[in-house]
N, C-alpha and C positions, 0 to 999 in steps of 0.2 A: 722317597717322594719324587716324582716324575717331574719332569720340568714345566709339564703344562700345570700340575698341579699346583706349583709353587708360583705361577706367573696366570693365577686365574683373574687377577685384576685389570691384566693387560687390555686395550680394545684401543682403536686408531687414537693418534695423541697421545699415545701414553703406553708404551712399547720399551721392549728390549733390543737394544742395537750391541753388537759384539759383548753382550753379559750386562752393559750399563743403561742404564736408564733414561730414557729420550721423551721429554716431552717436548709436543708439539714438533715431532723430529729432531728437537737439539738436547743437544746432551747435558742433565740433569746436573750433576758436580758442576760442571762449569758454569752454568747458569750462576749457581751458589757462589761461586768464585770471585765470580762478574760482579753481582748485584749485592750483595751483601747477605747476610743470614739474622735471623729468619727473612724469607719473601716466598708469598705467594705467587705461583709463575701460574697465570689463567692462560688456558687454550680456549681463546675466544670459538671457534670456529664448532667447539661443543655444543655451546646455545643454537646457533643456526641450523645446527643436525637436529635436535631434539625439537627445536620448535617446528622445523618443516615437516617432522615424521609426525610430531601431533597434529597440527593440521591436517595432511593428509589423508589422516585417519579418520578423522570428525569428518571430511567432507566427502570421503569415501561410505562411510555410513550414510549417508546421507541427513546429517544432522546441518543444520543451521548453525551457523556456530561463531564464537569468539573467545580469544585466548589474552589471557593478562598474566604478568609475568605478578608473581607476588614478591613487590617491593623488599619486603622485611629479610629475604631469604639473600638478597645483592643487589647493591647500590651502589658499586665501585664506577665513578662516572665513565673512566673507559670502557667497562661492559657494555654500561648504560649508553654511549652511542654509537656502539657497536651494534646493539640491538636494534637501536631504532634504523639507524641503515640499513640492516641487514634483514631484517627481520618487520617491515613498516607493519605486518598486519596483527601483532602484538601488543596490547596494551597495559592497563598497569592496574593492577589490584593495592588499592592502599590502607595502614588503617592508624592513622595518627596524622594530627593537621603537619606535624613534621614533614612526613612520607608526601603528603598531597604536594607540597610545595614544592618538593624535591624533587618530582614528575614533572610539576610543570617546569623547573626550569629546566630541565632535562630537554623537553622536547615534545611533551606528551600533550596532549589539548586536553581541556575538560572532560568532551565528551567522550573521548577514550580511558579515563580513568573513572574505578568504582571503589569507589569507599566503605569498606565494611570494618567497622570497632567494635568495643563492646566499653560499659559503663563510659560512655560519652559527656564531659562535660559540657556547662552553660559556656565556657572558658574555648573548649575545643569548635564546640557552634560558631564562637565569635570570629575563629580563623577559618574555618570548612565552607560554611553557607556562602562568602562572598565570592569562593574561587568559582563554584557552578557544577563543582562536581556531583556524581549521583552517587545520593548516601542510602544504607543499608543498615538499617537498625534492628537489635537483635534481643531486646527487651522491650516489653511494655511500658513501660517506665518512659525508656528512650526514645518511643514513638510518641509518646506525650511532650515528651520535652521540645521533639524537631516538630512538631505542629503548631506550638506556641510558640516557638521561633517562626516557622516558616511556612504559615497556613496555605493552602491552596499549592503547595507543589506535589512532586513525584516521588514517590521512595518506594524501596526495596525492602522486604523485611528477610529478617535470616531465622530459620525455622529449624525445631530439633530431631529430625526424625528417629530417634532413640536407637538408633544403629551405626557402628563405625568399623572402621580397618583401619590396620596400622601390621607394620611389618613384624611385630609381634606372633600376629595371628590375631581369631577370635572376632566379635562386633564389640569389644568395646574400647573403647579410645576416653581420652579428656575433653573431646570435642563433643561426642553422642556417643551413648550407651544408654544402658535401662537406669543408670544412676543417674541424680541430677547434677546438671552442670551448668558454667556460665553464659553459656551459647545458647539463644535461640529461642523464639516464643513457642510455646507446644501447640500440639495440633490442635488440646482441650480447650487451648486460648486464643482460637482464630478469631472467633466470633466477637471477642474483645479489642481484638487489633482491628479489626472493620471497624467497631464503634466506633474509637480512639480514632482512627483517621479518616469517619463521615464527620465529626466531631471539629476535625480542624480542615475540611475541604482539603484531605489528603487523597491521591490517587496512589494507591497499592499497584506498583505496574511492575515484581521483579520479586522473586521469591529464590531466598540464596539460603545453601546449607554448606557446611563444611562436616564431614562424619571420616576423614581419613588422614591418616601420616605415613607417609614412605610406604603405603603398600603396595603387594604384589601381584601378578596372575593369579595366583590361588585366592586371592581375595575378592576378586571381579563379582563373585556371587553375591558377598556383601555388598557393595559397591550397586548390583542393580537392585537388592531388594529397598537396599536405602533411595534409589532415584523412583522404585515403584511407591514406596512410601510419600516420596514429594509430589509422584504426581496426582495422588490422590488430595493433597494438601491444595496442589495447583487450580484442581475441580474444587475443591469446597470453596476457595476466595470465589473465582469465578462467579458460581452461585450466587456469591456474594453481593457479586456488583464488581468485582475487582480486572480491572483486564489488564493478566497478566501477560506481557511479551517477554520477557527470559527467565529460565533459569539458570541459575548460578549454581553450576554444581562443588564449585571449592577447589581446593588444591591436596594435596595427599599426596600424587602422584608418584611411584617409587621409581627408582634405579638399582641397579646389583651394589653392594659395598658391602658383602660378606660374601665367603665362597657357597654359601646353602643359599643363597638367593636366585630365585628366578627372575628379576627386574619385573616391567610390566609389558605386557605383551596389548599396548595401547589401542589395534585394531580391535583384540574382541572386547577390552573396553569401552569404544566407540560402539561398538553392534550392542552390547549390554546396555549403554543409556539410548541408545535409538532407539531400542524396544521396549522402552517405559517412557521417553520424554519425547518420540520420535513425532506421532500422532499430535502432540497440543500444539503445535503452531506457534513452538517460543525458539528464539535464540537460548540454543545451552553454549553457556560460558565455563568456563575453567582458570584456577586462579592456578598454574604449579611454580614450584619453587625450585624444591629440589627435583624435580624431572628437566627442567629447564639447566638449573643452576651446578649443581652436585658435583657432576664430574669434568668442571671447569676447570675446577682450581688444583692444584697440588701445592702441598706445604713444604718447604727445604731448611732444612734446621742443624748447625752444625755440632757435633758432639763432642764437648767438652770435658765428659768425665764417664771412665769407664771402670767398674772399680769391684770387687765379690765384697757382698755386703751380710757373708756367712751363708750357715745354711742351704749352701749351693745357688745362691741368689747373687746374680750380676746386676747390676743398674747400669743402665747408659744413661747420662743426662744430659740434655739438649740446649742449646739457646734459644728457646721458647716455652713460652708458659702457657699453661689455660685463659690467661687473658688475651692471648692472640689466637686461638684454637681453642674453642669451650663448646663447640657443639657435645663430644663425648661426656661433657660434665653437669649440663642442663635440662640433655634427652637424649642420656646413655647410650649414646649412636658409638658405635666400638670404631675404634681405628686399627688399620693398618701398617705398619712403618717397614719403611724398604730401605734397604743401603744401595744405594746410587750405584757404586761403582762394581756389587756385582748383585743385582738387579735378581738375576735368575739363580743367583749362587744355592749353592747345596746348605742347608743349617748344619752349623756346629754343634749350639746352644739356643736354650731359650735366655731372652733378657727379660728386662722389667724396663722403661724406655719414660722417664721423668721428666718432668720442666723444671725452669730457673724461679718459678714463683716460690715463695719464702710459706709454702701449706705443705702441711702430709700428704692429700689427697692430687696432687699437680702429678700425676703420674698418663701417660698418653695408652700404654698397655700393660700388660705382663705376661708372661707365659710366651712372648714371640719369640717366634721360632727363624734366626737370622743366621748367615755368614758369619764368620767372626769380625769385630767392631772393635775399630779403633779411635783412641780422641782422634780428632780433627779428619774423621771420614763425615760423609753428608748424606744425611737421614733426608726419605722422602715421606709424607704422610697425605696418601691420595684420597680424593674424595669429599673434599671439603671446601667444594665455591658455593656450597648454600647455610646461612647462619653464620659460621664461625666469623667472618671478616664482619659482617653488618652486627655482630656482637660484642666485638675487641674492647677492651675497656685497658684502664691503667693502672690495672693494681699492681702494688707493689711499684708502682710508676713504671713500671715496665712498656717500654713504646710496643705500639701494635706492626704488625711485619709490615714490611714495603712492598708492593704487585709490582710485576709486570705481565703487560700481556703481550700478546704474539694473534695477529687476525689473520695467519696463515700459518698453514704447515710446512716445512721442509724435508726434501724426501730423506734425508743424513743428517745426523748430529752433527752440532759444527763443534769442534775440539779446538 
């Protein structure tokens, strides 16, 4: 295996300096050394890349446009005001009265946050409606319910266009596909969401879809047949009486985190929705998560046990569990683990690469293909500032890792 091949995860921030591994240009072991293990080390300065190149893109197309960071994917408040300085023309997709609050103390104004949930209680109404934010309902049900709450305002409905991408391949996702799912009023049922909201002096001004997860260039076709899909949805409210000014096209958006991945090549994503949403005269909004978030973070986790568990099967086992890294275990997103200190090393062996949580399944991968691994060498696992940290929980009371972040790069690892 070629050394580029083994170091295809590499890209700025996150690099091989003399064999070992440098994030953010310091050097990886040491970091761990410093800070304690597990800890997430975020390369701030990843968000401001990815958010500038998306924008750029949309306004290069010539689309109208607005970006919100979806909350759920990182909330770590250092990020969080990192973004907001760095990044002011970014706002905030949120979808729990939790989330909403969390924004505004953050820094966010109302009017820049959009709230999109799904089975909405009378309970979550009671905390959502007084902050001012603009809500997104995504059932019929739930457009009855925020009418009788809050007759006479504006909302957004979120609509299924029975089409999705995800980096699987294929159209269909848990969001929209041809099966039914919990997102979204159907096209069959527009003419019921008008009633339901002339019904409570609701103005329909915002028609939002989510149809994708982590996909790629190759899926761009998907992605515009589903925005041709909505904007034929956008003409029918119209008709309607409804004047719609954005759409919401969701979040999905991917990045590389396998070596067969082609990331997303986000300009001719922008030229793909301009030529279905380019012509109606709305603001297209975007909610991403992981295009934003993803390859922020890296995870540092020291190995405690190194041990042949027969069968020609070695286990390493980490100080970390799936409760401080569980995106692999919620939405089978596969990881990679690197050994820090030869980063670019040639493989001996495959390992099997476990957590400390007290289950069978606390395993991070198998079959990886590493350097030789020693206890107390420093396991890196890139690719993980979206979900895992906003998911940490305490099982097994196991504490969740500790961040740090870095709002700049250095051109050398400091040893």
């Amino acid at each position: 295996m070629q050394t580029a091949e083994r170091t295809w995860w590499a890209r700025p921030g996150l690099e091989v300096h003399d064999g070992r591994l440098a994030i953010a240009g310091r050097d990886a072991e040491q970091l761990a050394r410093e800070h304690g293990t597990p800890v997430y080390v975020h390369d701030l300065v990843v968000a401001r890349e990815q958010a500038t190149q998306l924008r750029d893109a949309m306004a290069d197309a010539g689309l109208r446009h607005r970006i919100r960071l979806a909350l759920k994917a990182q909330r770590d408040p250092d990020f969080l005001r990192f973004l907001r300085a760095e990044t002011p023309f970014v706002g905030m997709d949120v979808c729990s009265p939790g989330e909403t609050e969390w924004a505004l103390a953050h820094g966010w104004a109302p009017q820049e946050i959009s709230y999109t949930g799904t089975n909405v209680s009378e309970r979550d109404l009671d905390r959502l409606l007084p902050t001012g934010v603009h809500l997104n309902v995504d059932l019929l049900s739930q457009l009855e319910r925020l009418g009788r709450r809050a007759p006479g305002s504006a909302v957004g409905i979120r609509v299924n266009p029975g089409i999705g991408a995800s980096y699987l391949g294929g159209a269909e996702t848990l969001y929209a596909g041809s099966a039914p799912t919990k997102f979204g009023i159907l096209p069959d049922r527009l003419a019921d969401a008008v009633a339901i909201a002339k019904r409570h002096d609701l103005t329909i001004d915002t028609v939002h879809y989510h149809s994708g997860y982590l996909y790629m260039t190759e899926s761009i076709p998907i992605v515009e047949e589903a925005a041709r899909r909505v904007a034929e949805i956008v003409r029918e409210l119209r008709s309607l009486g409804c004047p719609i000014a954005e759409v919401n096209t969701g979040g999905g958006l991917g990045v590389r985190f396998r070596p067969s991945d082609s990331g997303l090549d986000v300009v001719a994503w922008s030229q793909a929705l301009a030529r279905q949403l380019g012509g109606l005269d709305v603001t297209v909004a975007t909610e991403p998560g992981e295009y934003l978030a993803k390859h922020l973070a890296t995870l540092l986790a020291e190995v405690v046990t190194v041990e042949d568990r027969g069968q020609d099967q070695v286990f390493v086992g980490l100080d970390a569990g799936w409760n401080t890294v569980n995106e692999s275990f919620v939405y089978s997103i596969p990881f990679q683990p690197l050994l820090c200190r030869a980063a670019d090393g040639i493989p001996i062996r495959r390992y099997t690469v476990t957590g400390h949580i007290n289950e069978g399944n606390d395993i991070f991968a198998t079959e990886v293909a590493l350097p030789e691994v020693r206890e107390g060498d420093v396991i890196a696992i890139p690719n993980v500032g979206s979900y895992n940290l906003s998911m940490a929980s305490n099982h097994c009371m196991r504490p969740p890792a500790s961040v740090v972040s870095f709002k700049e790069r250095v051109l050398a690892p400091e040893r």
